[in-house]
C-alpha positions as CSV (number, residue, x, y, z in Angstrom):
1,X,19.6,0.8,39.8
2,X,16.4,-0.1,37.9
3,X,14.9,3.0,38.5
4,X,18.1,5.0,37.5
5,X,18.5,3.6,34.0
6,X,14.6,4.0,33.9
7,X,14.7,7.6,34.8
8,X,17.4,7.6,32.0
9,X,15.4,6.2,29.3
10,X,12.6,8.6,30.0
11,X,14.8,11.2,30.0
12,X,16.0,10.1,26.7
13,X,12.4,9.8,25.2
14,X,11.5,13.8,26.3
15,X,14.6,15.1,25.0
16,X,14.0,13.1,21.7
17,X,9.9,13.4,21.0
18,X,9.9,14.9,17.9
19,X,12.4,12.2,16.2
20,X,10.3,9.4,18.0
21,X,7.4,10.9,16.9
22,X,8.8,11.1,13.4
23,X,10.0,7.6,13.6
24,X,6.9,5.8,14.8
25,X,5.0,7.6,12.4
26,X,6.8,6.6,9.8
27,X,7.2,2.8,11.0
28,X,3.5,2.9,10.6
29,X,3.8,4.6,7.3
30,X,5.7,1.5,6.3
31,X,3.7,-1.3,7.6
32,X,0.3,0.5,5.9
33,X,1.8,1.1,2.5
34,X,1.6,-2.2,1.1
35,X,-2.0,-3.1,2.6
36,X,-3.0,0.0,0.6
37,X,-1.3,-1.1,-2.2
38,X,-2.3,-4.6,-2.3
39,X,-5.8,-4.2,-0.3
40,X,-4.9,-6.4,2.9
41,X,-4.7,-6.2,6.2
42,X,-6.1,-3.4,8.4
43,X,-6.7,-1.2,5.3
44,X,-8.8,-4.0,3.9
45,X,-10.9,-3.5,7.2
46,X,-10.9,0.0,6.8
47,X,-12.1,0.3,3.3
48,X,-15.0,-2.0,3.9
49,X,-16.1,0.0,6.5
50,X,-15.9,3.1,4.4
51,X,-18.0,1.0,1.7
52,X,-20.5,0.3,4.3
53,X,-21.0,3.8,5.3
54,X,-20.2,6.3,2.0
55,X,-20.5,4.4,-0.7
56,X,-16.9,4.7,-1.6
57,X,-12.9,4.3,-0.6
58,X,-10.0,7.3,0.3
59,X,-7.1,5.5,0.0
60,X,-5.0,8.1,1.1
61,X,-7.2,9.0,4.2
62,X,-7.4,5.3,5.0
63,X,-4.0,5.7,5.5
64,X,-2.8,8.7,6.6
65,X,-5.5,8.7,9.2
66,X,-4.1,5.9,11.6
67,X,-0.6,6.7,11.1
68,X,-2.2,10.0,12.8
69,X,-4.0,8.8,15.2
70,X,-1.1,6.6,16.1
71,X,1.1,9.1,16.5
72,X,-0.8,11.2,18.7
73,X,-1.9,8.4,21.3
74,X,1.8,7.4,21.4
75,X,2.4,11.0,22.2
76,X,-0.6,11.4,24.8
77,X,0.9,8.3,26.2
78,X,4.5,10.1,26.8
79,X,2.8,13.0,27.8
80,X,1.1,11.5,30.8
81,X,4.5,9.4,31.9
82,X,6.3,12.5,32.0
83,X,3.6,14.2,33.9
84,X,3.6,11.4,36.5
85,X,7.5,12.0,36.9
86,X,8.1,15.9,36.7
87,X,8.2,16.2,40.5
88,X,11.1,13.9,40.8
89,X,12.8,15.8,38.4
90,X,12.4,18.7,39.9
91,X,14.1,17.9,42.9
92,X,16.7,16.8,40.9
93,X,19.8,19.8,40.7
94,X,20.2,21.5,38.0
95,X,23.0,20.8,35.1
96,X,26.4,22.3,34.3
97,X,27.0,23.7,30.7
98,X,29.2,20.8,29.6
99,X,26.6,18.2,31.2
100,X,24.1,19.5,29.4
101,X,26.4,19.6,26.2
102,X,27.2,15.9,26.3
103,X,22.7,15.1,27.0
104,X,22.4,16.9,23.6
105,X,25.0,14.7,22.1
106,X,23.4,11.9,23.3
107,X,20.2,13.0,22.1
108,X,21.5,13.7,18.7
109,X,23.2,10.1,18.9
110,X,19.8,8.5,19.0
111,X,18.2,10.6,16.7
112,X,20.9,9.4,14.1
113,X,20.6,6.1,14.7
114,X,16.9,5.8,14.8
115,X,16.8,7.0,11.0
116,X,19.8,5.3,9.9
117,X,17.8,1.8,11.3
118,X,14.6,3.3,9.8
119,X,16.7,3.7,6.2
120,X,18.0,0.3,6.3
121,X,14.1,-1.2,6.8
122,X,13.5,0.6,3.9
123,X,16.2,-0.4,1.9
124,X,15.2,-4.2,3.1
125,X,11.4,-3.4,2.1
126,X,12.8,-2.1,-1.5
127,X,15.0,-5.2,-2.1
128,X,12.0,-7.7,-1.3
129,X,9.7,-5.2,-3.4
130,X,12.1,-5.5,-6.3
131,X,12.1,-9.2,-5.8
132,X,8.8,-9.7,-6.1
133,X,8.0,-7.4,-9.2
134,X,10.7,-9.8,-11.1
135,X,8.8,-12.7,-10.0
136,X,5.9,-11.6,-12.1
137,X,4.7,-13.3,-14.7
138,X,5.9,-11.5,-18.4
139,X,5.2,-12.0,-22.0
140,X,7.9,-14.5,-22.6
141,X,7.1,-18.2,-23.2
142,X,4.8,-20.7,-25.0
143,X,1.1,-19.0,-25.5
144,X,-1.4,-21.2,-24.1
145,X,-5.0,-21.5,-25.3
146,X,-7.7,-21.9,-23.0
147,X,-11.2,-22.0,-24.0
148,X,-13.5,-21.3,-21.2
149,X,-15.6,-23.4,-19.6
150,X,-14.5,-26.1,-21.4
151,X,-14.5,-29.4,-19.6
152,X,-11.9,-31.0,-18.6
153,X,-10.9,-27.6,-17.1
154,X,-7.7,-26.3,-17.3
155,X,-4.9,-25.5,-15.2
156,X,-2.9,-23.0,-16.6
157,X,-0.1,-21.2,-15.9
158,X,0.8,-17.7,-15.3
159,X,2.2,-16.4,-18.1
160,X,1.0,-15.6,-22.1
161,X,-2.2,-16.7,-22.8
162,X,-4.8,-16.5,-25.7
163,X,-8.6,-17.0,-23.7
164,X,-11.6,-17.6,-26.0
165,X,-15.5,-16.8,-24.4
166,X,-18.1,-14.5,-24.4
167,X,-17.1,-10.9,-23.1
168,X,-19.3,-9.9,-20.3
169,X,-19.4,-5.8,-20.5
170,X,-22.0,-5.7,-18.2
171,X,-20.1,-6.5,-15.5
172,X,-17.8,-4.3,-15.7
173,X,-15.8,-3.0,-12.8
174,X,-12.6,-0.4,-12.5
175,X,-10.8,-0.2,-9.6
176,X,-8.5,3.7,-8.7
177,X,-5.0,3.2,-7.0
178,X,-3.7,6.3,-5.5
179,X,-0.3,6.4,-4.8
180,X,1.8,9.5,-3.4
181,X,3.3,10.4,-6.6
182,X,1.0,8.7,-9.5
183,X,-2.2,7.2,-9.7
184,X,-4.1,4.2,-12.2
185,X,-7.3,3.1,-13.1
186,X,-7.9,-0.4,-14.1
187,X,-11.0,-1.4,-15.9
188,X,-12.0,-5.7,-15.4
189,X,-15.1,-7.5,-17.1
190,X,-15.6,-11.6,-16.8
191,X,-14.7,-13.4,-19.7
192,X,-17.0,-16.5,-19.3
193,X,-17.9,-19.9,-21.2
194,X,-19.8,-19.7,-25.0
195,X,-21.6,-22.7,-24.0
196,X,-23.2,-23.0,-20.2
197,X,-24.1,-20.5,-17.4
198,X,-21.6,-20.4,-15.0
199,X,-21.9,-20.9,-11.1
200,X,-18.7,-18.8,-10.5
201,X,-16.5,-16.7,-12.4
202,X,-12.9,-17.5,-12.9
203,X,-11.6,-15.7,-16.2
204,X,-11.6,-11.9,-16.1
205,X,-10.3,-9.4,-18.6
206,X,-8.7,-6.5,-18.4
207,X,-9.8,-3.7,-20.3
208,X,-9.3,0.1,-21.7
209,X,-11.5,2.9,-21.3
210,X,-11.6,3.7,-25.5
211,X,-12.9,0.1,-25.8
212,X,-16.3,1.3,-24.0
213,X,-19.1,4.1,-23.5
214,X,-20.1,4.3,-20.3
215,X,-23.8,5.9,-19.4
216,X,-24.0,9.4,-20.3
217,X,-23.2,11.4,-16.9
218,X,-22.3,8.5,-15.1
219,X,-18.7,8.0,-13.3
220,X,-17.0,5.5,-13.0
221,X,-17.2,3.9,-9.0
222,X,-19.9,6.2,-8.3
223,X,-22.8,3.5,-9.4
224,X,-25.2,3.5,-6.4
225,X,-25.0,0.5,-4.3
226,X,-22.8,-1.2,-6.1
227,X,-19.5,1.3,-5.7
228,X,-16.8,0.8,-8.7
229,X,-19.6,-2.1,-10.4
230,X,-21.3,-0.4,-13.2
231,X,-24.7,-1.0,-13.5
232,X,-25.7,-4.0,-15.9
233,X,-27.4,-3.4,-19.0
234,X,-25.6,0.2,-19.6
235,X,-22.3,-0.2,-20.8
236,X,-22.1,-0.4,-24.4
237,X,-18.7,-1.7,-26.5
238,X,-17.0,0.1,-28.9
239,X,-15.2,-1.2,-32.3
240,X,-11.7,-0.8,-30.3
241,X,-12.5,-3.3,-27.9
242,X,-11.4,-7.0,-27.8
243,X,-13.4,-10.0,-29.9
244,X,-14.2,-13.4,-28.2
245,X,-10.4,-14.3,-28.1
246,X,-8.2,-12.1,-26.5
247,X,-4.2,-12.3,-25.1
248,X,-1.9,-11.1,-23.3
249,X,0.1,-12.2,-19.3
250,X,-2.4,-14.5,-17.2
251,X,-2.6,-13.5,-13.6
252,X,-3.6,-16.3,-11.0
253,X,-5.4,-14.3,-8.7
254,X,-4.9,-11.2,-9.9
255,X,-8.1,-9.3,-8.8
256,X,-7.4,-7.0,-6.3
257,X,-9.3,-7.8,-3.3
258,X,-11.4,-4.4,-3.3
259,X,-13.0,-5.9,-6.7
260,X,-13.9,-9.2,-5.5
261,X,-15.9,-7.8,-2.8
262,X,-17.4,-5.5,-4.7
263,X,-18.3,-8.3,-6.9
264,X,-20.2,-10.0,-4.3
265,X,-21.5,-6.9,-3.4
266,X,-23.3,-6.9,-6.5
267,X,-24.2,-11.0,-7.3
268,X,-21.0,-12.3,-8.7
269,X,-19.5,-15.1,-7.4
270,X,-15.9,-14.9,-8.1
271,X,-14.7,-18.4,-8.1
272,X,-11.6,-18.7,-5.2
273,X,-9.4,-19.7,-7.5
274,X,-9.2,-16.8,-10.5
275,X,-7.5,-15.9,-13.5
276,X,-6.8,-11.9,-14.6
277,X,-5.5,-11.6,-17.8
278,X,-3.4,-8.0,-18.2
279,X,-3.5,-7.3,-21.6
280,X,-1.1,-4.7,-20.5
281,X,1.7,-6.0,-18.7
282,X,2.9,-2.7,-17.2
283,X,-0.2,-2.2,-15.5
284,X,0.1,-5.3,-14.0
285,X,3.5,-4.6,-12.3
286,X,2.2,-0.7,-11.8
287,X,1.6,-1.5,-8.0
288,X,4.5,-3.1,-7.4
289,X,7.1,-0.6,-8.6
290,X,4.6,2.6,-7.0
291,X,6.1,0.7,-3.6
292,X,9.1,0.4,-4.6
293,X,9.9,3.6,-5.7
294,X,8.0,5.0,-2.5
295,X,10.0,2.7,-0.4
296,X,13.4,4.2,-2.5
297,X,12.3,7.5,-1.4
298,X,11.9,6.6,2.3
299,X,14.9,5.0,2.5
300,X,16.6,8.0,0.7
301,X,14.8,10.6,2.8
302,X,15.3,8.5,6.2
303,X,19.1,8.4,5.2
304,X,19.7,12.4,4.9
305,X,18.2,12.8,7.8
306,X,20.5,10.4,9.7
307,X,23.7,11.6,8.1
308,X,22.1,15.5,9.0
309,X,22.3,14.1,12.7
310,X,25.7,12.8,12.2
311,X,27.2,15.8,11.3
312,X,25.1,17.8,14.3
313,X,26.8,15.4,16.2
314,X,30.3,16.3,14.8
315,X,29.8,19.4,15.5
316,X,28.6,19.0,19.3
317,X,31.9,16.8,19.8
318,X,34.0,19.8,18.8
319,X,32.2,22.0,21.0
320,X,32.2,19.9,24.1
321,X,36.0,19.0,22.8
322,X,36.8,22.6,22.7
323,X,35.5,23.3,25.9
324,X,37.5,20.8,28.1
């Protein structure tokens, strides 16, 4: 009996590889998109290593790649299962018309259902994303004002905030999100105390690119050994650019995780509990909605599909209906 329903489910997976294939690729799509997003996880790892050996990060290679790779051991894996059973298949007599009409209704069955489950993960994944883009912090509230490096220290909270330092521009660092359908750069420099040298950094800025010249033919992320970290000493403000006090929605750790190791990287000690202050708060939700809307389009896309499958299957019942 065990083998029977085992022959079955292989049986099943053959006659179903490419919507398995399809599926599982896109399961991994899903779990990788917000790693990349957010720089966590496996992508984290991945990225680091890429530092390590070029100088530099592909976030869409980072990710396309394993959901390849993936893909192609699950289906080397299938490949040698079937191989291991095609002589008991052989032996096995051959089927009738109808038989074989009601295998290709069951294939279509689970080809259906496997994108209409795939759909609702999506749809899960875009409610949660939603979710947590409104838990953001926004412009509304009390302003606080927090001089830096002031002692006692402060404890603030996320929300509007006037800071008052020193600006450091020479520590600037920019940070390039690629996203299937858009893309954003993001420009951070420390904001640090008027008074003392610091031991850590906790205040960071963000910033524009008309509020700076950067090193005539110099890109930025392409500084040598230090990746998206512009080179100290070279970065010159312009008259645009924010003063000693500048506002707009605090952040509590708010740099992305690619920048505080690139900070490191290059001497600054980003202290473990850190402010980023979006003077822009669109930019600051920018990553969230990019998910969500890729998530929408999943779900969407995973949808048609299913409801395609559905009405293949219609059709197959009328056939095999017809023929009876």
């Amino acid at each position: 009996m065990a083998e029977k329903t085992e022959s079955r489910f292989l049986a099943s997976l053959r006659s179903n590889i490419v919507p398995v294939a399809i599926a599982f690729a896109l399961f991994v799509f899903l779990v990788l998109l917000p790693q990349s997003i957010f720089y966590r996880g496996l992508v984290s790892r991945l990225a680091e290593w890429q530092f390590s050996w070029f100088g530099n990060y592909f976030p869409l290679l980072t990710v396309a790649l394993p959901v390849l790779l993936l893909t192609l051991l699950l289906l080397l894996i299938l490949w040698l299962v079937f191989r291991l059973r095609k002589k008991k298949e052989q032996d096995q007599p051959e089927l009738t018309l109808q038989e074989q009409a009601k295998q290709a209704m069951g294939k279509t069955r689970r080809s259906m259902l496997s994108f209409f489950i795939l759909s609702g993960l999506a749809a899960i994944a875009v409610m949660v994303t939603f979710i947590l883009t409104m838990l953001l912090p926004d412009e509304e509230g009390k302003i606080q004002n927090i001089d830096v490096g002031s002692i006692p220290f402060a404890e603030p909270e996320e929300g509007p905030v006037k800071l008052d330092g020193v600006l450091d521009w020479q520590k600037l660092a920019t940070i390039n999100r690629n996203l299937v359908l858009d893309s954003q750069r993001t420009y951070f420099i420390p904001i640090v105390s008027r008074l003392a040298d610091r031991k850590s950094t906790r205040y960071f800025v963000q910033v524009f690119r008309p509020e700076f010249v950067l090193p005539k033919n110099r890109i930025p992320g392409r500084a040598p050994e230090r990746e998206h970290l512009l080179e100290q000493g070279r970065i010159i403000p312009t008259k645009d650019g924010p003063a000693g006090s500048v506002s707009g929605v605090l952040r509590q750790d708010g740099l992305p995780d690619e920048i505080v190791l690139l900070y490191q990287k290059a001497g600054v000690k980003v202290h473990p509990d850190h402010y980023v202050l979006y003077r822009d708060a669109d930019d600051l939700r920018w990553p969230y909605w990019g998910v969500f809307w890729q998530f929408v389009i999943l779900a969407f896309g995973a949808l048609l599909i299913g409801l395609y499958q559905r009405r293949q299957l219609k059709r197959l019942k009328k056939g095999v209906n017809g023929t009876d």
